[in-house]
Backbone as CSV, one residue per row, in Angstrom:
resi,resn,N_x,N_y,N_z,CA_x,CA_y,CA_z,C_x,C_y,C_z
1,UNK,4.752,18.167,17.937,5.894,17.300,17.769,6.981,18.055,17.013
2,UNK,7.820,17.658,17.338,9.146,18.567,16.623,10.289,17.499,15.933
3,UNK,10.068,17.821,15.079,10.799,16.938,13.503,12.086,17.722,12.450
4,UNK,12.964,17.669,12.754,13.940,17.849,11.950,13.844,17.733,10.102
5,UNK,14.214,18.800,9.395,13.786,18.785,8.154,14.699,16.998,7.483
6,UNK,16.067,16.709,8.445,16.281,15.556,7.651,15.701,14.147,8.407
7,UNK,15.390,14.656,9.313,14.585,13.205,10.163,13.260,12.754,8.947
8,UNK,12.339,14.420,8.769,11.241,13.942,7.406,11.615,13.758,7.107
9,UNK,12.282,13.587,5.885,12.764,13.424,4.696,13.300,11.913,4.662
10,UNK,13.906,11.735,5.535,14.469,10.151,6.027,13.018,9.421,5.954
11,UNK,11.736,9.965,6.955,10.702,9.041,6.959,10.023,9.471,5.122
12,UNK,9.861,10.041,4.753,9.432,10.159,3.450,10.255,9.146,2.737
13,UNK,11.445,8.411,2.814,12.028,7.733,2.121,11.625,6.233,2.383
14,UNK,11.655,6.051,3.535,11.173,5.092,4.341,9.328,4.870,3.838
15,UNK,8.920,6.037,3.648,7.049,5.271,3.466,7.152,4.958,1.562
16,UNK,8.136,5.811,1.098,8.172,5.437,-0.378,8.526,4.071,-0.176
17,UNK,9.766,3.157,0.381,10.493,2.058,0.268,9.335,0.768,0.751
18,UNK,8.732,1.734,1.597,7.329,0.677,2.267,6.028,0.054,1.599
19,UNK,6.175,1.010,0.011,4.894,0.432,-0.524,5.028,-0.371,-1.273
20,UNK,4.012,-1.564,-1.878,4.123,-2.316,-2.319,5.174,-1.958,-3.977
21,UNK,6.012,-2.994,-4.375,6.202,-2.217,-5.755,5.256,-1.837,-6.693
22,UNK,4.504,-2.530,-6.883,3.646,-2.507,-8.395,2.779,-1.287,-8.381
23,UNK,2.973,-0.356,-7.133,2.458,0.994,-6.891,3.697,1.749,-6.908
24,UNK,4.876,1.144,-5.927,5.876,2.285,-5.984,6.649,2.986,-7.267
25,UNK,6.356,1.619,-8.406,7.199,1.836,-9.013,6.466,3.002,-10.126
26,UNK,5.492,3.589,-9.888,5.243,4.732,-10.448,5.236,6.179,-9.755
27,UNK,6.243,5.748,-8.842,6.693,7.379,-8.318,7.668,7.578,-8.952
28,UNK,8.281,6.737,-9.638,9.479,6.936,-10.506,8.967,8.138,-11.608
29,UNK,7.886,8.325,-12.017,7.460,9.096,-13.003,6.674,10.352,-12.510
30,UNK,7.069,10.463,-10.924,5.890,11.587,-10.290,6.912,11.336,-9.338
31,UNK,8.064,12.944,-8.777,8.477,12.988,-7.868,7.631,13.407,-6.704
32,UNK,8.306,13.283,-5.734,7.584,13.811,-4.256,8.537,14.776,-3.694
33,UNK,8.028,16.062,-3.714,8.546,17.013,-3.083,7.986,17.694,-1.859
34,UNK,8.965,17.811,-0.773,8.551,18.169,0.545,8.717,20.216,0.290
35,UNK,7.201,20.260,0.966,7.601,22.185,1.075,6.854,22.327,2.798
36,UNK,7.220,23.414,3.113,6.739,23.813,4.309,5.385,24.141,4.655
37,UNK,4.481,24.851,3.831,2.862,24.808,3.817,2.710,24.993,2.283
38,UNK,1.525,25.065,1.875,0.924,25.194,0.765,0.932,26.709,0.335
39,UNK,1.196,27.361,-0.608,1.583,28.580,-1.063,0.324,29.363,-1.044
40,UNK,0.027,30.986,-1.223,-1.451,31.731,-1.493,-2.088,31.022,-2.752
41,UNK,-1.027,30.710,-3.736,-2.259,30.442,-5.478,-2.552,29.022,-5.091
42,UNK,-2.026,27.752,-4.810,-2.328,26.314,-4.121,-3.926,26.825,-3.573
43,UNK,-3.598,27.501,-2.355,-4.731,27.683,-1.423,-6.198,28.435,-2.276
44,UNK,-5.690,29.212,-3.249,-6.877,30.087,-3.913,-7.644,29.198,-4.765
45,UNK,-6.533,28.532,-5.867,-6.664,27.319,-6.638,-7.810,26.254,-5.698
46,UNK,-7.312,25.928,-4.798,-8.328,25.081,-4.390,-8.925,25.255,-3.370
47,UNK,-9.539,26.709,-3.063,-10.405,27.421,-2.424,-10.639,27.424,-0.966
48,UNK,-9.093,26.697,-0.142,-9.049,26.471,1.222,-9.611,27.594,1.693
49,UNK,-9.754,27.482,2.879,-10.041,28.546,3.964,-8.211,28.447,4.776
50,UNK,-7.979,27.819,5.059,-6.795,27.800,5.720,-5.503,27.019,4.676
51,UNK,-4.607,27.367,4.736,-3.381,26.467,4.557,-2.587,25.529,5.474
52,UNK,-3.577,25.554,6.814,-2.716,24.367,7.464,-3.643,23.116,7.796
53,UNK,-4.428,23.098,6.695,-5.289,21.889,6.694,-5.226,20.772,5.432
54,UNK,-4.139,21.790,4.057,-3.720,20.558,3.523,-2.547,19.152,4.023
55,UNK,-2.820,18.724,3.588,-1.209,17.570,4.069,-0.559,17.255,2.924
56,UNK,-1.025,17.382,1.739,-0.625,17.018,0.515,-1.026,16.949,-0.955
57,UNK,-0.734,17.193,-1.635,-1.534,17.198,-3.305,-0.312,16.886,-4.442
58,UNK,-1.329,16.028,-4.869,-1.236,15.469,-6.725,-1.485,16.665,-7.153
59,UNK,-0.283,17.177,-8.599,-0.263,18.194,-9.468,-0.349,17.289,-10.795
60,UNK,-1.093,17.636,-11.740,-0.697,16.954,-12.998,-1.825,16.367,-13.566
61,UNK,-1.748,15.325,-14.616,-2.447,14.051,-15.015,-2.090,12.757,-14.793
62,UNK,-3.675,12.058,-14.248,-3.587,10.864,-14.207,-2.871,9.796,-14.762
63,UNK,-2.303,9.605,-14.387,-1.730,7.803,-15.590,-2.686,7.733,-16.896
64,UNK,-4.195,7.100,-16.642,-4.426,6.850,-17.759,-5.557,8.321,-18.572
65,UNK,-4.693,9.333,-17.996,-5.111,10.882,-19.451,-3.886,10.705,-19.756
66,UNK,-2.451,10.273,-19.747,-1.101,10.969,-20.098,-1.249,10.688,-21.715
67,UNK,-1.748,9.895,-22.161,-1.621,9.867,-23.815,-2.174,10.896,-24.433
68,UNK,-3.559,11.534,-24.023,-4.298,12.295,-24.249,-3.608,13.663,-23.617
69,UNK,-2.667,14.020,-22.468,-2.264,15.241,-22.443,-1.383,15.080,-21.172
70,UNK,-0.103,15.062,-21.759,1.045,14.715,-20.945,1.377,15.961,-20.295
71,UNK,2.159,15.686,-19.365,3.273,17.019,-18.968,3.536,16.765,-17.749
72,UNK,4.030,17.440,-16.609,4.741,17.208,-15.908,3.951,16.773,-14.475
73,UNK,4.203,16.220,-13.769,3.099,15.746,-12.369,4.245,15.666,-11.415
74,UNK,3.390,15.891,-10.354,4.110,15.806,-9.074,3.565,15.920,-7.659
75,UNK,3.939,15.247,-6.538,3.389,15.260,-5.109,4.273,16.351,-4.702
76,UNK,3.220,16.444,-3.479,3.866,17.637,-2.841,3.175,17.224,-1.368
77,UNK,4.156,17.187,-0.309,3.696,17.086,1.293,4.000,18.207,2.058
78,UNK,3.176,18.433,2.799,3.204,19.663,3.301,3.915,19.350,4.775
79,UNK,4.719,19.550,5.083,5.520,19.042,6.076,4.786,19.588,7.480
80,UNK,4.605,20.464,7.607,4.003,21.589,8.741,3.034,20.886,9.062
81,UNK,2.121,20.680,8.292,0.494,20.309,8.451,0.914,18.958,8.238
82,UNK,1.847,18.275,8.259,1.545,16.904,8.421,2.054,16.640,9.979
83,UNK,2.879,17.112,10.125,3.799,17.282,12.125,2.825,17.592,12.516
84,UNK,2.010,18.372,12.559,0.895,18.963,13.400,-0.069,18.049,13.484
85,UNK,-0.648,17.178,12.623,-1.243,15.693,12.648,-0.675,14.515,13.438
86,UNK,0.553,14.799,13.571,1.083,13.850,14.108,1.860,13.944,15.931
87,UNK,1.049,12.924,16.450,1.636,13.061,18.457,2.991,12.601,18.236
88,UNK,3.313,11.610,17.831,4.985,11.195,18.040,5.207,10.667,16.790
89,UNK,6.978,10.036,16.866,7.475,9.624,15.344,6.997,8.534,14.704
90,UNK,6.353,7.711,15.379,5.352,6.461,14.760,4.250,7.227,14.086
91,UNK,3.750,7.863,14.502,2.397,8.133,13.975,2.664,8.982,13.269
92,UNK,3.719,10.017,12.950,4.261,10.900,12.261,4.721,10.220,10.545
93,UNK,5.418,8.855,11.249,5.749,7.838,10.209,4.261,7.227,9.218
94,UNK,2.828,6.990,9.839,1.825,6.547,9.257,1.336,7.797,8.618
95,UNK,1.327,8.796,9.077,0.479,9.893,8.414,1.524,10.088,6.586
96,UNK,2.858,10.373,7.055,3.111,10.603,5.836,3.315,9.584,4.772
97,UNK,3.089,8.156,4.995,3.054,6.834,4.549,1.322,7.431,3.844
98,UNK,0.312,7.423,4.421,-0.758,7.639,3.861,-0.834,8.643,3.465
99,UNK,-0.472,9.955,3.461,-0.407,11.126,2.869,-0.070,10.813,1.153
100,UNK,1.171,9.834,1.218,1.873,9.649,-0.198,0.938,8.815,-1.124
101,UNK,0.870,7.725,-0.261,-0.368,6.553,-1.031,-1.573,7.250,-1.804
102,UNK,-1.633,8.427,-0.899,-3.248,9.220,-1.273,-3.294,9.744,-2.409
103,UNK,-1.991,10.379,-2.597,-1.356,11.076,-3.352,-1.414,10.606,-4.718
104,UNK,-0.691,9.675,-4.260,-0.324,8.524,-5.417,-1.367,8.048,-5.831
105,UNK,-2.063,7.601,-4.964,-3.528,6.834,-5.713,-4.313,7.964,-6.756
106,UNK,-4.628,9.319,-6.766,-4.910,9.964,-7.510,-4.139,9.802,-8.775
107,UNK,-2.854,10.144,-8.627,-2.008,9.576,-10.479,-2.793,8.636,-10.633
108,UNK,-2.229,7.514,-9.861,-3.305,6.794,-10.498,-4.840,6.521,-10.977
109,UNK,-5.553,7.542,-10.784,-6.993,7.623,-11.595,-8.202,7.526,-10.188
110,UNK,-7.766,7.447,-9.098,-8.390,7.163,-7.915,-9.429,8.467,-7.684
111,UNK,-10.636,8.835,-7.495,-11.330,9.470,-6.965,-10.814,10.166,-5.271
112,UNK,-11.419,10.987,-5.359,-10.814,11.153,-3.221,-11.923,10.315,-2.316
113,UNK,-13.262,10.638,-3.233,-14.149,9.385,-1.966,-13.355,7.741,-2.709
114,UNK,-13.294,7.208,-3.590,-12.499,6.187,-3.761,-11.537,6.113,-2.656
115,UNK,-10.404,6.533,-2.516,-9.397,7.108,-1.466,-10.180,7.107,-0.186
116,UNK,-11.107,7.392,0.323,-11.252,7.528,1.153,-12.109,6.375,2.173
117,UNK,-12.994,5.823,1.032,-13.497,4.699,1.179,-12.186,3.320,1.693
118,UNK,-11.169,3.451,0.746,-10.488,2.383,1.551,-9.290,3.231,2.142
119,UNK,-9.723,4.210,3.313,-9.159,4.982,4.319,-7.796,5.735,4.281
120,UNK,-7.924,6.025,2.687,-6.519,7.052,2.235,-7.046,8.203,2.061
């Protein structure tokens, strides 16, 4: 599928505006930044075999460690590896809607089988 860097970015705005508030409103404290794949130290760091099999990652601490050890957090979507998941702009639109949630649900204290169990 072939996606224009401002067409993403438009749907990245669109799956932020889509989630419920009482979740959204803690992206306010954890931006979401779009990059093209995942970098060599990302990939070493978390021992991929490939870089076009992430779609996205939480940097940082959880919501409830920030008292215990603050600093800076942030999403990151991998734009490449998320188009490549995706057949057309609907489904292009759900992947990065759940990509973010996933994301997000980790700040928030979420496990990945947690996450995954209710299909994020």
């Amino acid at each position: 599928m072939d996606t224009s860097i401002n067409e993403f970015d438009q749907l990245v705005v669109e799956a932020i505006e889509s989630i419920a508030f009482e979740f959204r409103k803690h992206l306010s404290d954890v931006p979401v930044i779009v990059e093209q794949l995942p970098n060599e130290e990302i990939c070493q760091k978390l021992h991929l075999k490939s870089k076009y099999h992430l779609l996205g990652l939480f940097q940082g601490v959880p919501i409830q460690h920030q008292k215990l050890s603050g600093g800076p957090s942030q999403i990151t979507l991998y734009r490449q590896n998320i188009i490549a998941q995706s057949a057309n702009r609907q489904a292009l639109a759900h992947q990065i809607r759940k990509v973010i949630i996933h994301e997000l649900g980790h700040y928030l204290g979420f496990s990945e089988q947690q996450l995954r169990d209710h299909h994020y």
